[in-house]
NUDO-96314 format. One record per atom (N, C-alpha, C): x, y, z; atom name; residue in one letter. Coordinates in steps of 0.02 Angstrom, whole numbers, plus 32768, in hexadecimal, padded with zeros to 4 digits. Last residue first. Example, Ala and Ser with C-alpha at 12.3 -4.5 7.8 and 13.67 -1.06 7.14 Angstrom:
BEGIN
NODE     xx     yy     zz   name   resn
NODE   8282   7F90   8162      N      s
NODE   82AC   7FCB   8165     CA      s
NODE   8285   8002   818A      C      s
NODE   8294   7EE4   8186      N      a
NODE   8267   7F1F   8186     CA      a
NODE   8294   7F5B   8186      C      a
END
This chain:
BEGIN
NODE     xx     yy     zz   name   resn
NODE   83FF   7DF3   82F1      N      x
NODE   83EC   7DE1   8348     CA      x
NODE   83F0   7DFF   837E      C      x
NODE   83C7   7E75   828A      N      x
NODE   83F1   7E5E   82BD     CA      x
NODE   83E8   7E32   82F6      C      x
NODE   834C   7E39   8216      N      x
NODE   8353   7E6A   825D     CA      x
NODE   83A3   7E5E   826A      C      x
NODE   837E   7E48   815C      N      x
NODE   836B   7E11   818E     CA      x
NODE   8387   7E4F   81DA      C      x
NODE   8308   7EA1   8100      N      x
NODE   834E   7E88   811D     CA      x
NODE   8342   7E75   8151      C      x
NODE   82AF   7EB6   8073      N      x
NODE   82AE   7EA4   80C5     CA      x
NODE   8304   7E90   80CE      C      x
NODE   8264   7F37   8028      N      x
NODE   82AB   7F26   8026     CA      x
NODE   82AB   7EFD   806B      C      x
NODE   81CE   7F4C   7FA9      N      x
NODE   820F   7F51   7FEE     CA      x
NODE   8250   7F2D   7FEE      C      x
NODE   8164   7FA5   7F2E      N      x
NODE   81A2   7F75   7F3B     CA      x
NODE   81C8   7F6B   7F87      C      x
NODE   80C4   7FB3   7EFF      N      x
NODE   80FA   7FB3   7F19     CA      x
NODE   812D   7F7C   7F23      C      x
NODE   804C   7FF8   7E9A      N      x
NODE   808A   7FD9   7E93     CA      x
NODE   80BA   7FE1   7EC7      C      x
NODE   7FB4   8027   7E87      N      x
NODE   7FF3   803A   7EAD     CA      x
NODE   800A   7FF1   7E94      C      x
NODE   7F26   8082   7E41      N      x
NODE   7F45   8049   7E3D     CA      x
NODE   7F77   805F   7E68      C      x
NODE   7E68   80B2   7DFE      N      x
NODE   7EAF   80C0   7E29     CA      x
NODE   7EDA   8076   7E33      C      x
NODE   7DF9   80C6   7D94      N      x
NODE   7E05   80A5   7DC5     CA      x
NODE   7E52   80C4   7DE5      C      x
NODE   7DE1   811B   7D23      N      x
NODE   7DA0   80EF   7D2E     CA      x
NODE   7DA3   80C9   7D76      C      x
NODE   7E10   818A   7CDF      N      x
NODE   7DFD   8186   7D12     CA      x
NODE   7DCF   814D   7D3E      C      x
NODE   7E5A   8158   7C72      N      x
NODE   7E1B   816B   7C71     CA      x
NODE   7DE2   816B   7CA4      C      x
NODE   7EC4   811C   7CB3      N      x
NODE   7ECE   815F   7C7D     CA      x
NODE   7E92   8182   7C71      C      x
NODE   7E96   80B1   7CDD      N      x
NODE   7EBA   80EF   7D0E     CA      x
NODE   7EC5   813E   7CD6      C      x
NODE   7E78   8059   7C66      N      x
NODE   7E3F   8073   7CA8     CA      x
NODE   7E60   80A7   7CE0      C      x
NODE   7ED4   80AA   7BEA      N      x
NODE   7ECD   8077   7C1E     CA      x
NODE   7E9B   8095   7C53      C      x
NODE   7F35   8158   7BD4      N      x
NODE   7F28   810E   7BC6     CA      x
NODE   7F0A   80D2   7BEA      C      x
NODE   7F64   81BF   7C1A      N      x
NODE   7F09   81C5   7BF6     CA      x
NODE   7F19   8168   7BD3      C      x
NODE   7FDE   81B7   7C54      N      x
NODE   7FD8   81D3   7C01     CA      x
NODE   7F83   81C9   7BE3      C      x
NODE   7FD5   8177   7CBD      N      x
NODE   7FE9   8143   7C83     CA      x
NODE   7FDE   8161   7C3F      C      x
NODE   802C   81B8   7D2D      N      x
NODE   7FFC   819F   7D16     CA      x
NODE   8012   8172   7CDE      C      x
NODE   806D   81AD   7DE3      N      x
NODE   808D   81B2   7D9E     CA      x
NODE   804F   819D   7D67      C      x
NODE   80C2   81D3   7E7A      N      x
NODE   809C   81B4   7E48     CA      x
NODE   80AA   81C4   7E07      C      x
NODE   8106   8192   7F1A      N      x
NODE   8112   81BC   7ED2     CA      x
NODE   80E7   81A2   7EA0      C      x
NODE   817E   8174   7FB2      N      x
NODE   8120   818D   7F78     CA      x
NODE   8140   81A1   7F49      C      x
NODE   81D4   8117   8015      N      x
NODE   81D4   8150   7FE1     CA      x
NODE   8179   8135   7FBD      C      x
NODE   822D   80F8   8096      N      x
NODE   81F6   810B   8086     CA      x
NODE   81F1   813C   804F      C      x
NODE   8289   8124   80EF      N      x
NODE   82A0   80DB   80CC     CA      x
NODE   825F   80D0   80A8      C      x
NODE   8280   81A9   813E      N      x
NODE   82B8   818F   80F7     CA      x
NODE   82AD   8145   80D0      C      x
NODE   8229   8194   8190      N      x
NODE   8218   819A   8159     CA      x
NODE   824F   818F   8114      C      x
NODE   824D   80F6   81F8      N      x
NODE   826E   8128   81F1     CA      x
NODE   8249   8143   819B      C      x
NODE   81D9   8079   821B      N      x
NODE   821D   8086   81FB     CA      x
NODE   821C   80D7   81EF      C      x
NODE   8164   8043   8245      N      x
NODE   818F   804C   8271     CA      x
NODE   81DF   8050   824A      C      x
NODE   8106   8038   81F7      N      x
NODE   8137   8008   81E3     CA      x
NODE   815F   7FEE   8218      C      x
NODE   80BB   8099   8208      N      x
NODE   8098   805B   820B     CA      x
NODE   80C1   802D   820D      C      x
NODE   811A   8111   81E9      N      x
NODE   8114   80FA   8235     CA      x
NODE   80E5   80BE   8239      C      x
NODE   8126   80FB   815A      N      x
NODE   815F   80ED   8180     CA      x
NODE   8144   80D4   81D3      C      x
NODE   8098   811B   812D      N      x
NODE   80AD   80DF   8133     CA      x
NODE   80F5   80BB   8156      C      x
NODE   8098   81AA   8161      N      x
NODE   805C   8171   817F     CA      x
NODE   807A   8130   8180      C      x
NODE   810C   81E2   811F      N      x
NODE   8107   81D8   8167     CA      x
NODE   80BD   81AF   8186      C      x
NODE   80CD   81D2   80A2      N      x
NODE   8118   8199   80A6     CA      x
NODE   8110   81A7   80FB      C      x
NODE   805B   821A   8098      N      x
NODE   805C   81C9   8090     CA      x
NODE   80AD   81AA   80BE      C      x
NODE   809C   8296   80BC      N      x
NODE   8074   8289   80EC     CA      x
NODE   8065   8230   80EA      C      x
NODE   80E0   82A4   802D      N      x
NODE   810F   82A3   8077     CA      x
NODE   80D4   8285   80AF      C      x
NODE   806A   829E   7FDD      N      x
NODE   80A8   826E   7FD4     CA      x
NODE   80D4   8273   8020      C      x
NODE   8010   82F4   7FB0      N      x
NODE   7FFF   82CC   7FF9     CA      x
NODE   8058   82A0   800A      C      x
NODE   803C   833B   7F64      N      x
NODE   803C   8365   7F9C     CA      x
NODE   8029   8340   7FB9      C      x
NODE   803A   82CD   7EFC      N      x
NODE   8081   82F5   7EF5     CA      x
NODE   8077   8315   7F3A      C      x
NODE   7FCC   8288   7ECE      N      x
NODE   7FF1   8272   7F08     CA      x
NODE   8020   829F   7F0E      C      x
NODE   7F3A   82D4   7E88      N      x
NODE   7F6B   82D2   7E7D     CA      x
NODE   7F8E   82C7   7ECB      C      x
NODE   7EC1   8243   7E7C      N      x
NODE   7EC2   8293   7E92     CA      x
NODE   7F1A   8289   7E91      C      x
NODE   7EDB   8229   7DC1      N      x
NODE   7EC7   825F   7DED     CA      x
NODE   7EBF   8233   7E1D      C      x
NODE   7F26   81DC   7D87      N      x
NODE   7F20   821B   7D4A     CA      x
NODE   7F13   825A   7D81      C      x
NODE   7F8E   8166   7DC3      N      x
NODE   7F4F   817D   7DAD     CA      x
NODE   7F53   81C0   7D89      C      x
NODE   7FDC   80EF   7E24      N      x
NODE   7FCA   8104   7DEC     CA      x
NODE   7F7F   812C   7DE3      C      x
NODE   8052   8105   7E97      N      x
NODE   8018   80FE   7E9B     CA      x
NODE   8000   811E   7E46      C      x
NODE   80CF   80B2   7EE3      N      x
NODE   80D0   80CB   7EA2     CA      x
NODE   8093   80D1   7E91      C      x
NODE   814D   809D   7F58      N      x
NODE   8107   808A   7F44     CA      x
NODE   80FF   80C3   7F07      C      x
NODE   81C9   8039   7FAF      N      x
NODE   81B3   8075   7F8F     CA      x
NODE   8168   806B   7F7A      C      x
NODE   8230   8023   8047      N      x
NODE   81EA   8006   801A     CA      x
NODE   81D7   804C   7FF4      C      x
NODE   82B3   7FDE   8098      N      x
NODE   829E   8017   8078     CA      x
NODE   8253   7FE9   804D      C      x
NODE   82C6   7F6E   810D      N      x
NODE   8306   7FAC   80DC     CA      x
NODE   82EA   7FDE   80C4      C      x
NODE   825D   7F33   818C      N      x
NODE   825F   7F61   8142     CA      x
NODE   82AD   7F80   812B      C      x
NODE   8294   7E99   81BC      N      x
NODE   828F   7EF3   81D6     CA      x
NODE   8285   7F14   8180      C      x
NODE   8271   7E06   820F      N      x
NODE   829C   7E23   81DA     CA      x
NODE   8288   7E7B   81E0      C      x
NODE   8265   7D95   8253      N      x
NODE   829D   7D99   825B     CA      x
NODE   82CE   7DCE   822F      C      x
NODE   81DC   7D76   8259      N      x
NODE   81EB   7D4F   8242     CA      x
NODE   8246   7D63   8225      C      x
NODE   8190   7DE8   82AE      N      x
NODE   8199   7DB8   82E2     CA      x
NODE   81BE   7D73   82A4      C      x
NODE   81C2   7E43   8246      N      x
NODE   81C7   7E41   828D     CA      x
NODE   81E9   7E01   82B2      C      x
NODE   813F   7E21   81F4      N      x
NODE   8198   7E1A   81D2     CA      x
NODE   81CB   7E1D   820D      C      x
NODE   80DD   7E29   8249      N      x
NODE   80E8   7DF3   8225     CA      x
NODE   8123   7DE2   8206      C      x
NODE   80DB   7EB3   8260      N      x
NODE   80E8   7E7E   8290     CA      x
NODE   8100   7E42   8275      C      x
NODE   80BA   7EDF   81C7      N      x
NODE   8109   7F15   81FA     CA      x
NODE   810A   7ED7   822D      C      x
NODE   8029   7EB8   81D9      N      x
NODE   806C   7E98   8190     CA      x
NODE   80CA   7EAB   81C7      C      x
NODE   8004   7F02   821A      N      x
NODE   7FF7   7EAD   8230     CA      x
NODE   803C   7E91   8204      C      x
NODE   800D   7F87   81D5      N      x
NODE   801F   7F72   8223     CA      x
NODE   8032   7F21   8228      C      x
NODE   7FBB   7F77   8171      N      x
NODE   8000   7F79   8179     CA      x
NODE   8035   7F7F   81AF      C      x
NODE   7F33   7F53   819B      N      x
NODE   7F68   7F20   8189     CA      x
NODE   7FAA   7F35   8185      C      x
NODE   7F36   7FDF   81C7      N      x
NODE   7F26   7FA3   8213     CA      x
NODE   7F54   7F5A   81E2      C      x
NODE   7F28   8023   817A      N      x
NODE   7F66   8024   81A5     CA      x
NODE   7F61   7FF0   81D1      C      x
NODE   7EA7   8023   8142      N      x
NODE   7EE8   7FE7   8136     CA      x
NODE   7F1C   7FF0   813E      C      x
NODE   7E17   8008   819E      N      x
NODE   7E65   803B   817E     CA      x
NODE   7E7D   800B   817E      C      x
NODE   7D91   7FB5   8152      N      x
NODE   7DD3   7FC2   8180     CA      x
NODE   7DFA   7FFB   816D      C      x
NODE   7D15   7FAB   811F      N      x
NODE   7D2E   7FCE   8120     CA      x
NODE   7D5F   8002   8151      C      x
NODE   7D2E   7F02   815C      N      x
NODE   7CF4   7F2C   8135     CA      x
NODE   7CF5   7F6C   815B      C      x
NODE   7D63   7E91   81A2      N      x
NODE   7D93   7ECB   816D     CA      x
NODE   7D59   7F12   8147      C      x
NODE   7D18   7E44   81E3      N      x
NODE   7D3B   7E75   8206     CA      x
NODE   7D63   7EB0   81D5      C      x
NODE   7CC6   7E0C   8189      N      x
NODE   7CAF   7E37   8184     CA      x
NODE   7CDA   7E67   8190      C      x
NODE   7D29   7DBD   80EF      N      x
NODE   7D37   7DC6   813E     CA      x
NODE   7D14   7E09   814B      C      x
NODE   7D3C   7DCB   8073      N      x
NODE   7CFE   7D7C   808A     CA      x
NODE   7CF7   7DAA   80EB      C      x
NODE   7D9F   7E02   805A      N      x
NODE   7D8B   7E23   805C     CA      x
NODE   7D32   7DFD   806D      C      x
NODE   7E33   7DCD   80CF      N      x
NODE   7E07   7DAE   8098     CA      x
NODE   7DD2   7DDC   80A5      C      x
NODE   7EB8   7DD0   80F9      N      x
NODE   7E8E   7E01   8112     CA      x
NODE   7E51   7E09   80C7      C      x
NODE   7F10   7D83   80CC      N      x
NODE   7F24   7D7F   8118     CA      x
NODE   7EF5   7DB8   8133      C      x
NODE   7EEF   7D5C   804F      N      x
NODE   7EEF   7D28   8064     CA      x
NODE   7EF5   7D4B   80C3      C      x
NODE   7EF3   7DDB   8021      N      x
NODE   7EB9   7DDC   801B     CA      x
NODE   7EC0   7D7A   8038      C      x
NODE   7F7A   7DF2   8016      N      x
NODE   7F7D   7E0D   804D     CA      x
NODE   7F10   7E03   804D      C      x
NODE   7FD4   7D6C   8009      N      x
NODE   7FD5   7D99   7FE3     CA      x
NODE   7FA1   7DBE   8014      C      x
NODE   8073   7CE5   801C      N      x
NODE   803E   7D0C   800A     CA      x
NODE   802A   7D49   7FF9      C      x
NODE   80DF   7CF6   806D      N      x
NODE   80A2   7CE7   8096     CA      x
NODE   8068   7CF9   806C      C      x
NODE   8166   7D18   8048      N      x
NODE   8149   7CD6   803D     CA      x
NODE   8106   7CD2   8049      C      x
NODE   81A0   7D89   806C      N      x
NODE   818B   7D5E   80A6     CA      x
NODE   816F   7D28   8093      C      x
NODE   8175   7DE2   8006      N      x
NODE   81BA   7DDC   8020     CA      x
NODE   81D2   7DA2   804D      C      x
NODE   80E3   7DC5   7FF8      N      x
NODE   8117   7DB6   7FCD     CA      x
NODE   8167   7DA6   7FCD      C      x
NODE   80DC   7E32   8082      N      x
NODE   80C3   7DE4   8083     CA      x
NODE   80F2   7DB9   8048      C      x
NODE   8104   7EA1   8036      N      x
NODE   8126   7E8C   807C     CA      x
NODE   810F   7E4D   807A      C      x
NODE   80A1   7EBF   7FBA      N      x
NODE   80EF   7EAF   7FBD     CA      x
NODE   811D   7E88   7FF8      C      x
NODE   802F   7ED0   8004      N      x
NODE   804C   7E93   7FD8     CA      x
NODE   807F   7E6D   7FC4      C      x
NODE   8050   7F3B   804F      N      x
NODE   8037   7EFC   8069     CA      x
NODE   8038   7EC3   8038      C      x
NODE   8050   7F97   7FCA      N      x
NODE   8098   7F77   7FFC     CA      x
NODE   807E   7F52   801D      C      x
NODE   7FD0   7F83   7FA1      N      x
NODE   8016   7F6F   7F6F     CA      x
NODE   8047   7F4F   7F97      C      x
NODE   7F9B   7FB1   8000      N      x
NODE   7F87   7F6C   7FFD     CA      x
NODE   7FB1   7F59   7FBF      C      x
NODE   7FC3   8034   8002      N      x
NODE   7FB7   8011   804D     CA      x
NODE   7FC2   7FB8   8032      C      x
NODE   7F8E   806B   7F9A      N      x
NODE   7FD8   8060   7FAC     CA      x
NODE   7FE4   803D   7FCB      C      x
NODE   7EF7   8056   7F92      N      x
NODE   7F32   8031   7F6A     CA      x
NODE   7F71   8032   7F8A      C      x
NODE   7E92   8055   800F      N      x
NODE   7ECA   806E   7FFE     CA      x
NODE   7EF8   804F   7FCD      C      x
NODE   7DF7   8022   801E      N      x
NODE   7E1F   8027   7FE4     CA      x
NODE   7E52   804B   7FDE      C      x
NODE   7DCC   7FFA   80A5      N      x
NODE   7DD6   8049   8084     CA      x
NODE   7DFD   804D   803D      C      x
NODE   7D78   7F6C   8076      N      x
NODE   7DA2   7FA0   80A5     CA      x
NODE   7D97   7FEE   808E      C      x
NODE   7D3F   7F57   7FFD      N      x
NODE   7D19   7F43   8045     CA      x
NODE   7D44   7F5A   8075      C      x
NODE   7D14   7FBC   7F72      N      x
NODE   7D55   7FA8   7FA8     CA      x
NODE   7D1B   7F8B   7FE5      C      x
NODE   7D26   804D   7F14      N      x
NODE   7D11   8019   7F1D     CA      x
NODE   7D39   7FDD   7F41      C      x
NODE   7D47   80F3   7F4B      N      x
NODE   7D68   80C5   7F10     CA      x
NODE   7D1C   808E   7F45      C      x
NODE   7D22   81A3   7F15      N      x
NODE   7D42   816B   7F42     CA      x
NODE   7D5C   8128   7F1B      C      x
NODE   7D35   823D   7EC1      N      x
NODE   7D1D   81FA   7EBE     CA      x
NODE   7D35   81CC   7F05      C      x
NODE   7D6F   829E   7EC2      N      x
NODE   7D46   82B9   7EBB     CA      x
NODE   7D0B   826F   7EC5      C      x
NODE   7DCF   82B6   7F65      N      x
NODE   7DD2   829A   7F17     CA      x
NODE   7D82   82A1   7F01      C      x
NODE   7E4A   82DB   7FD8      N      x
NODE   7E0C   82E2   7FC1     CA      x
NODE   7E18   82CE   7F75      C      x
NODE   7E98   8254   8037      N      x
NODE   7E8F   8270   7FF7     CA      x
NODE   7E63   829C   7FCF      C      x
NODE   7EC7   8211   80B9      N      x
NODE   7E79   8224   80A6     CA      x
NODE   7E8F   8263   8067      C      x
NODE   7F49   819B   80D2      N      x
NODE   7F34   81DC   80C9     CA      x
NODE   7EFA   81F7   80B0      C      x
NODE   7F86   811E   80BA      N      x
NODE   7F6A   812F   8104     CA      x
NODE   7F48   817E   80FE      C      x
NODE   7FA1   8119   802E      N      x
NODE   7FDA   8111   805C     CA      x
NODE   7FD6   8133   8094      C      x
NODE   7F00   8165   801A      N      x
NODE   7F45   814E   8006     CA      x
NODE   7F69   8168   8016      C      x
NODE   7E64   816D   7FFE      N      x
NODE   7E8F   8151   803D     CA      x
NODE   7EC0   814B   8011      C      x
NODE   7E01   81DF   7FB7      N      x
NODE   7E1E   81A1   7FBB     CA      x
NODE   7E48   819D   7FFB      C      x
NODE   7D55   8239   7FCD      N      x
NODE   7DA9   8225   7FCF     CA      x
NODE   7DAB   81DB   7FBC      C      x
NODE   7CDE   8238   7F9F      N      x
NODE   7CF5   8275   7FAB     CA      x
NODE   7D46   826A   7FC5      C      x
NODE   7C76   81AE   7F3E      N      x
NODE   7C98   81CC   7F79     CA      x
NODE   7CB0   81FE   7F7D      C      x
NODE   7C53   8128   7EE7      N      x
NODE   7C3C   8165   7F0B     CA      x
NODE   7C6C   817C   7F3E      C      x
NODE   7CE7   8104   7E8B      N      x
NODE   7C9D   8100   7E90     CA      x
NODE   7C90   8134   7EB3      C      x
NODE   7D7C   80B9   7E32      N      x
NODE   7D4E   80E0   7E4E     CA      x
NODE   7D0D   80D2   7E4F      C      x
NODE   7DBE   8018   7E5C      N      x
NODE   7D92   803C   7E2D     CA      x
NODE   7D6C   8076   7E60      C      x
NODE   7E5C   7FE1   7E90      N      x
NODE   7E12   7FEB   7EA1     CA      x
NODE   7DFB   800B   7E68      C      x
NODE   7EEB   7F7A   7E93      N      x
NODE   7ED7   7FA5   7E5C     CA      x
NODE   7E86   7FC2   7E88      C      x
NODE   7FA0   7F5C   7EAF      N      x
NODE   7F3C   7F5A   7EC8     CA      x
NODE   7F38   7F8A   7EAA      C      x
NODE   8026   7EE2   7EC9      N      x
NODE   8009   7F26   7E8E     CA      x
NODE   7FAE   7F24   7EBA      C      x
NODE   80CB   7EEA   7EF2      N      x
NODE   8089   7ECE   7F06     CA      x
NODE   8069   7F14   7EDB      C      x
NODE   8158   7E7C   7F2A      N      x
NODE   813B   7EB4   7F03     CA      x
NODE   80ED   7EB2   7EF6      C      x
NODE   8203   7E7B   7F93      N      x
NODE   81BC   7E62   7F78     CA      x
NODE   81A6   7EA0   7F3A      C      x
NODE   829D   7E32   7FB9      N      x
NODE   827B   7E66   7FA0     CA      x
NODE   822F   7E30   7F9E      C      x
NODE   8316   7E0A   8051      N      x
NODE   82DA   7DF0   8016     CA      x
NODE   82B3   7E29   7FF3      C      x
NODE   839D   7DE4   8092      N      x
NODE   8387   7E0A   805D     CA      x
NODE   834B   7DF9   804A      C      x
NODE   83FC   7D63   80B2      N      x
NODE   83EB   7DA6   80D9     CA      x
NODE   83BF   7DE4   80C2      C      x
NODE   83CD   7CC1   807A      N      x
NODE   83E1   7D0E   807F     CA      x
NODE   83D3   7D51   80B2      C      x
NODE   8415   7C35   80BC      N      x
NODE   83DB   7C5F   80B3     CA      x
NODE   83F1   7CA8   80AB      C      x
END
């Protein structure tokens, strides 16, 4: 068995009513919110995708179904918490996880250090092993035209030490 597993995980929401977003645990002012039975954090629920993926276990609307009142309008540090136990208690530790949040607007560049320290300490990993960064799509596509928001993330699991 390997010592090593990667994952990767994409969430997309559509804007709507609101005065922020949530991303990578962080209240965003935005001129819009998003649409969501949680808090619609993309980043949150990329890398929660990714970590489960890494783990075989699926995908992160099987281990926090949006059918489920209890999730109605959760922080989703609370899943990325549950996800950080779950790799834990199954013998393995973050290496590193990046995230890659797509859009045109609100701009991530001055929230970016405050995300990677929300999501490092959810992780319980050191901010170094934690990276943000966004990137649009050039006005192309329902993100180009402001119509919605997206994240992409990747991790790195290595196996704990006994």
């Amino acid at each position: 068995m390997s010592d090593v597993r990667i994952g990767h995980g994409f969430d997309v929401h559509a804007f709507g009513e609101g005065d922020h977003v949530m991303l990578g645990g962080v209240r965003v002012p935005h001129a819009r919110g998003v649409v969501a039975h949680s808090d619609g954090d993309v980043a949150i629920h990329a890398l929660c995708d990714a970590l489960l993926g890494a783990l075989a276990l699926g995908d992160i609307g099987r281990h926090f179904p949006p059918s489920d009142p209890r999730w109605k309008d959760a922080d989703s540090l609370l899943f990325l918490r549950r996800c950080g136990e779950m790799l834990r208690e199954r013998g393995w530790r973050v290496g590193n996880a990046d995230v890659t949040v797509v859009c045109e607007a609100p701009k991530v560049g001055p929230h970016a250090e405050a995300m990677r320290a929300a999501l490092a300490a959810a992780l319980g990993v050191g901010v170094d092993a934690v990276g943000v960064k966004a990137t649009t799509t050039e006005r192309l596509g329902f993100t180009g035209r402001g119509e919605g928001i997206a994240a992409h993330a990747v991790c790195l699991l290595v196996r704990a030490p006994a």
